[in-house]
C-alpha positions as CSV (number, residue, x, y, z in Angstrom):
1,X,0.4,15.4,4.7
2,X,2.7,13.1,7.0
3,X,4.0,10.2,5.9
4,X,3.3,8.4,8.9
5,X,-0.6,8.4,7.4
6,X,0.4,6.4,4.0
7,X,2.2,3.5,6.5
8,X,0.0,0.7,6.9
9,X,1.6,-2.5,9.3
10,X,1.3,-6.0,7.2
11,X,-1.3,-7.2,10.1
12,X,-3.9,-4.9,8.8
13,X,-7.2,-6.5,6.8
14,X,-7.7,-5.5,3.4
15,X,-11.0,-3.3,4.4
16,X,-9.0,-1.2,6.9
17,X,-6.4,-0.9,3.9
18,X,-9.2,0.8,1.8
19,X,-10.0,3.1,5.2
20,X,-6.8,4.2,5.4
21,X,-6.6,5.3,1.4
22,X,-10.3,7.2,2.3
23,X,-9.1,8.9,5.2
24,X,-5.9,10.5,3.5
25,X,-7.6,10.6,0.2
26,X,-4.1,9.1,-2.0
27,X,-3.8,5.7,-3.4
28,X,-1.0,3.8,-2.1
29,X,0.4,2.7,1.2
30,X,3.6,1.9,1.8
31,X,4.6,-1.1,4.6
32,X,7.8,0.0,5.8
33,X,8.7,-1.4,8.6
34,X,11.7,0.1,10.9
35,X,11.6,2.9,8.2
36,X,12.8,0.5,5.2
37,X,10.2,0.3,2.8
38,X,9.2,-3.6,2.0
39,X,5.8,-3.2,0.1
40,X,3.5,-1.5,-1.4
41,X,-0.9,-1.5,-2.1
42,X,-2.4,0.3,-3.9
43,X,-6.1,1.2,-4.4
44,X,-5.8,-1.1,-8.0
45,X,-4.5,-4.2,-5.6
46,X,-7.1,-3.8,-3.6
47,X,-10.0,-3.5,-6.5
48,X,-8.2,-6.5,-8.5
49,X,-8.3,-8.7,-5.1
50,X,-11.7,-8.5,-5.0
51,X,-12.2,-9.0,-8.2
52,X,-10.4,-12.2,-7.8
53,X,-12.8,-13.1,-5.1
54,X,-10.2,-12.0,-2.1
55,X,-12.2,-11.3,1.1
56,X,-12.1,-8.2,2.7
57,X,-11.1,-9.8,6.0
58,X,-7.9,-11.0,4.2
59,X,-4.7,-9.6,5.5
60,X,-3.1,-7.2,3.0
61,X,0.1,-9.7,2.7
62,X,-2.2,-11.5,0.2
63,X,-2.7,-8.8,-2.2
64,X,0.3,-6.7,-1.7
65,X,3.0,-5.5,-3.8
66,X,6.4,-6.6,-2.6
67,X,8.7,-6.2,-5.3
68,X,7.7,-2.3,-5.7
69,X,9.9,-0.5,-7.8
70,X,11.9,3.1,-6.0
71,X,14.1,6.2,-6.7
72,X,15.7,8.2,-4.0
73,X,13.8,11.9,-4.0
74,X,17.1,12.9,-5.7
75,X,16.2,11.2,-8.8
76,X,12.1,11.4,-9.2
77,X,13.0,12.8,-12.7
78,X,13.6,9.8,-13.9
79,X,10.8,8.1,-13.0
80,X,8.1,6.9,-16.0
């Protein structure tokens, strides 16, 4: 896996969101933009969007995470 394939640009609709998380098969993309990450969505944004009545059409901004919560690599083992 690259990481290049879990980027997704903040332009992108939420239905070309959930193509991206079918084509690579994992459940979160990460907006990063010049390599610093700024958000995150997951397959569980996307499913409570729609639950909400959110449109497919609907740019991801509207139903991303952008408060995620990171460790360097260094400290994974202290992640819950």
């Amino acid at each position: 896996m690259k990481l290049d394939e879990l980027l997704i640009e903040e332009d992108k609709t939420v239905l070309e969101a959930m193509q991206r998380l079918d084509e690579t098969g994992h459940r979160i993309l990460f907006i990063a933009p010049h390599n610093k990450l700024r958000g995150v969505v997951t397959d569980s944004d996307i499913r409570r969007h729609i639950l909400r009545g959110g449109a497919l059409a609907d740019p991801i901004t509207k139903m991303a995470n952008y408060s995620p919560k990171s460790l360097p690599v260094e400290r994974r083992s202290e992640a819950r």
